[in-house]
C-alpha positions in Angstrom: 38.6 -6.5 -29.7 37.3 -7.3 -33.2 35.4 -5.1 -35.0 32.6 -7.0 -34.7 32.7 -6.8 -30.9 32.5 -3.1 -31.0 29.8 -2.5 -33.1 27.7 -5.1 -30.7 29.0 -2.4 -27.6 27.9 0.7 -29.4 24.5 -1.1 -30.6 23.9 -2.3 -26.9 24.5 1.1 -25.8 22.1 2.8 -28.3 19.9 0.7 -27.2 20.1 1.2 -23.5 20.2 5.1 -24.0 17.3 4.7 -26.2 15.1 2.8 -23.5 16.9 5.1 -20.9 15.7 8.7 -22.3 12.6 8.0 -24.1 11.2 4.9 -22.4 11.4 5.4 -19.1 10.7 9.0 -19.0 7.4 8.4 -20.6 6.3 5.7 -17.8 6.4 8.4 -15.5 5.5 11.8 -17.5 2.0 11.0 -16.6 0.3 12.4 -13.5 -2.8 11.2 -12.2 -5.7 13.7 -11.0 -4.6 13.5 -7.0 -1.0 14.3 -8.1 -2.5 17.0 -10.8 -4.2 18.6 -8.0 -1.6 18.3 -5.5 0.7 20.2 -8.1 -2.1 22.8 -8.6 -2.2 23.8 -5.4 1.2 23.9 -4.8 1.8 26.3 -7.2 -1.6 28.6 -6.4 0.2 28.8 -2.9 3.6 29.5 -4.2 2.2 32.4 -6.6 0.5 33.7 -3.3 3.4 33.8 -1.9 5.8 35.6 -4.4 2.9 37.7 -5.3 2.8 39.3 -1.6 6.4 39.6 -1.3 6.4 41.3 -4.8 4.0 43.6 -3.5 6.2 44.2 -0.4 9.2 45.1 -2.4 6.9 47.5 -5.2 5.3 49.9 -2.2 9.1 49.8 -0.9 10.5 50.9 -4.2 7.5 53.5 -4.6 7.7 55.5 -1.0 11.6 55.7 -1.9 10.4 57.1 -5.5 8.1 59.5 -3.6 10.9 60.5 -1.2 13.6 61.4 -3.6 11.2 63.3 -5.8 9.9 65.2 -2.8 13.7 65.9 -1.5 14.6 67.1 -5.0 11.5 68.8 -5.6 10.5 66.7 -8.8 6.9 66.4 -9.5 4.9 65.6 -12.7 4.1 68.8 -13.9 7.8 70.2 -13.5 9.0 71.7 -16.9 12.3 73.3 -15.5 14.9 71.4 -13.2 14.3 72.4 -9.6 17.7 73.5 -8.0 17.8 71.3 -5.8 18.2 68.5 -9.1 20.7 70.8 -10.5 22.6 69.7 -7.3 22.8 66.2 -8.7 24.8 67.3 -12.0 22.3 65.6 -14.0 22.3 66.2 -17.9 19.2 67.1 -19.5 18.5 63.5 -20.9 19.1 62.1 -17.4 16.6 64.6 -16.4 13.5 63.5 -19.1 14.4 59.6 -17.8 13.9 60.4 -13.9 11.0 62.3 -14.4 9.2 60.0 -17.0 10.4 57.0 -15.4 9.7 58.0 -11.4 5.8 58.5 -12.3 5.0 54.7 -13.3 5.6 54.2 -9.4 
């Protein structure tokens, strides 16, 4: 192929990726109101949805919080480690994290 030949192939292509990525794309980047609305509420219902099963999976998380801290005999106002923490080995910044940490729940 001559020279010439090429540069026509790599213009052609331009070209075609051009119309490809920015033309078309923009024919269809606009949604009317029906499809607006349709979209709207499909994503109200999927934040429902997530938000509930979030919820779920937080009052899980926080009985099992409760239940450890009540096993180990950790509560808010403890200064000292209880014995039964001492049990767990835990170092004294290890200590500080659980007990600052188990009370967002």
């Amino acid at each position: 192929m001559s020279p010439w030949t090429n540069k026509k192939w790599v213009v052609a292509t331009a070209l075609f990726l051009y119309t490809w990525f920015f033309v078309m794309e923009e024919e269809g980047s606009g949604m009317g109101p029906e499809e607006l609305e349709k979209y709207r509420t499909d994503l109200t219902e999927w934040v429902h949805d997530n938000e509930e099963e979030l919820r779920a999976i937080q009052l899980k998380r926080r009985e099992n919080v409760q239940k450890v801290c009540k096993k180990y005999g950790i509560d808010k106002k403890s200064n000292e480690i209880p014995k039964a923490a001492w049990d767990l080995q835990l170092v004294t910044s290890e200590w500080n994290f659980l007990k600052r940490v188990n009370w967002f729940y």
